[in-house]
Structures are given as C-alpha cells and as structure tokens.
C-alpha positions, -999 to 999 in steps of 0.1 A, spaced: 0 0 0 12 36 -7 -5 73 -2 5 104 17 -15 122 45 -36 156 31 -43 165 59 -43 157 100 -61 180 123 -55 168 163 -79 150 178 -104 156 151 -95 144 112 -73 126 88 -71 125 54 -50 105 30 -45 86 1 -48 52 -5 -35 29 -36 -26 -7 -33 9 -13 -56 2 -30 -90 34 -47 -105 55 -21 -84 35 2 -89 4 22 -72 -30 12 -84 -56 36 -84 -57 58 -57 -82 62 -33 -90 90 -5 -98 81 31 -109 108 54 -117 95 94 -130 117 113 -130 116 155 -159 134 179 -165 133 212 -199 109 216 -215 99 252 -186 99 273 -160 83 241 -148 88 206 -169 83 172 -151 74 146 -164 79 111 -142 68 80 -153 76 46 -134 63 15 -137 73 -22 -138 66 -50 -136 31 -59 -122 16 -95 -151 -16 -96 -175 -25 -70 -157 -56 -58 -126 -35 -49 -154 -11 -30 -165 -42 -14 -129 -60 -4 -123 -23 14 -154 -27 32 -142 -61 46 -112 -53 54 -122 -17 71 -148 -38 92 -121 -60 104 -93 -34 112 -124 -23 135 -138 -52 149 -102 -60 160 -99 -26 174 -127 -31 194 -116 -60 206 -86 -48 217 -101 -15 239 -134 -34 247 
C-alpha cells in the first residue's frame, strides 16, 4: 500500500490517500478521510473512502475496514 497524508487535524481528522501497488506500482488511488468526535462519554469514529475503481474493490475495502475495526474493538473493549 502507498498514499500520503492531506491533511491531519488533532484529535479531530485525517485524510489520506490510498493505492494498493500493482506490478510495483500504485494502483488507483483512493482517499480516506476518518474523522474523531466526542460521543456519550467516548470517541466516534467515522471513515469515509472514495472513490472506488469496480464495485468488488469497494467491497474488499469494506471487509477489510470492518475487520481493522472489529479487531480494534476487541482490543479497547
């Protein structure tokens, strides 16, 4: 995987780019913005990523967003 961060606010937002390597080289690039806000007494954490090449490539990021998360959880929980 290769990108560079666009932009990191504290405590508050990140954005980057996303692009898995092809043959040595990046793929198409995606951006990924998560976002963190205070919510009943802990953090909400809202990622957003655009814009997809096919819908199965849309769909293998879901997965694997859902896991880094679930593991997350698991790991604070």
């Amino acid at each position: 995987v290769a990108g560079e961060f666009r932009e990191i606010v504290p405590d508050g937002r990140l954005v980057f780019t996303w692009a898995w390597e092809r043959d040595g080289r990046p793929g198409p690039e995606t951006i990924v913005t998560i976002e963190f806000a205070d919510h009943d007494g802990g953090t909400r954490v809202t990622l957003t990523q655009s814009v997809f090449d096919t819908l199965e490539t849309r769909d293998h990021h879901v997965a694997g967003w859902e896991g880094s998360f679930d593991k997350l959880e698991q790991h604070l929980g």
